[in-house]
Phi, psi and omega in degrees: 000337216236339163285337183265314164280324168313326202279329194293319191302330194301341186263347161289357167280335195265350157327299218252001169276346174273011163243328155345282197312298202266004175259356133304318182306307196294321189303319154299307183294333190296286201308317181304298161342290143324291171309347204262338167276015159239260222300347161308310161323300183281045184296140175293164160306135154279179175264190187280322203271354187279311194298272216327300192307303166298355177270326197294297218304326168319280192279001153304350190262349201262158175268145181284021159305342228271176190272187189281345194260343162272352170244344147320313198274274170344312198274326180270339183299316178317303183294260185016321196266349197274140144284011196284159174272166147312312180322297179291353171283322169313280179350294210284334169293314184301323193273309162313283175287037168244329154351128165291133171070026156307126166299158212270358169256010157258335150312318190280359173268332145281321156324325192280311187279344170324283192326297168312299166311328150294344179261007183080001196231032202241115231241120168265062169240199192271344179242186210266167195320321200083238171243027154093011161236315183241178175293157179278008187267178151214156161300161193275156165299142156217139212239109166253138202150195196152161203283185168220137212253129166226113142288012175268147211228000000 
């Protein structure tokens, strides 16, 4: 036992080259650290033909049922999620809607997000158009109040 404490005393001398030793290393990881939310921040642009390609795949997933305010929706989560210019948003719509036997509410729906997109007036979030200026959500409702109780018999 007393060989087991000597060995614990023998390592205080060896402290301060082992923290010497370990504040450059904290100092790097700190600066990596810093540094890592800009450049996260500093994603490349996507292109025309990578967007068309995540938008076909997006609303391929929809039944070709489906209404026009869902494949808006579907189509704007995309972009969103993206880094794009307009220039390139256009593009990538031009490229989505040449596709053969497309349904006719996803035409109108690229279309619907085109339009907008040329008026300046396409809100770049997840839900779909409305009528082309605000969103189709709305806030919920909340209804206060209650019933009335007769405890007389």
């Amino acid at each position: 036992m007393a060989k087991v404490m000597a060995a614990k005393f023998n390592l205080i001398p060896l402290a301060p080259a082992l923290l010497i030793a370990a504040v450059p290393t904290a100092i790097l990881y700190a600066a990596e650290q810093a540094s890592a939310p800009a450049a996260a921040g500093q994603q490349d642009a996507v292109d025309a033909p990578a967007l068309a390609a995540a938008i076909n795949a997006e609303v391929d997933r929809l039944a070709p049922t489906s209404s026009i305010s869902d494949y808006e929706a579907s189509i704007m989560f995309v972009i969103s999620q993206q880094t794009a210019t307009d220039e390139v948003v256009l593009a990538a719509l031009d490229m989505a809607d040449a596709r053969p036997n497309l349904p006719e509410t996803l035409k109108v729906a690229i279309e619907n997000i085109r339009k907008s997109l040329r008026r300046k007036k396409l809100g770049r979030g997840t839900g779909a158009l409305g009528d082309g200026v605000s969103s189709s959500f709305s806030s919920p409702s909340i209804g206060l109040g209650g019933g009335s109780t007769n405890y007389t018999q």
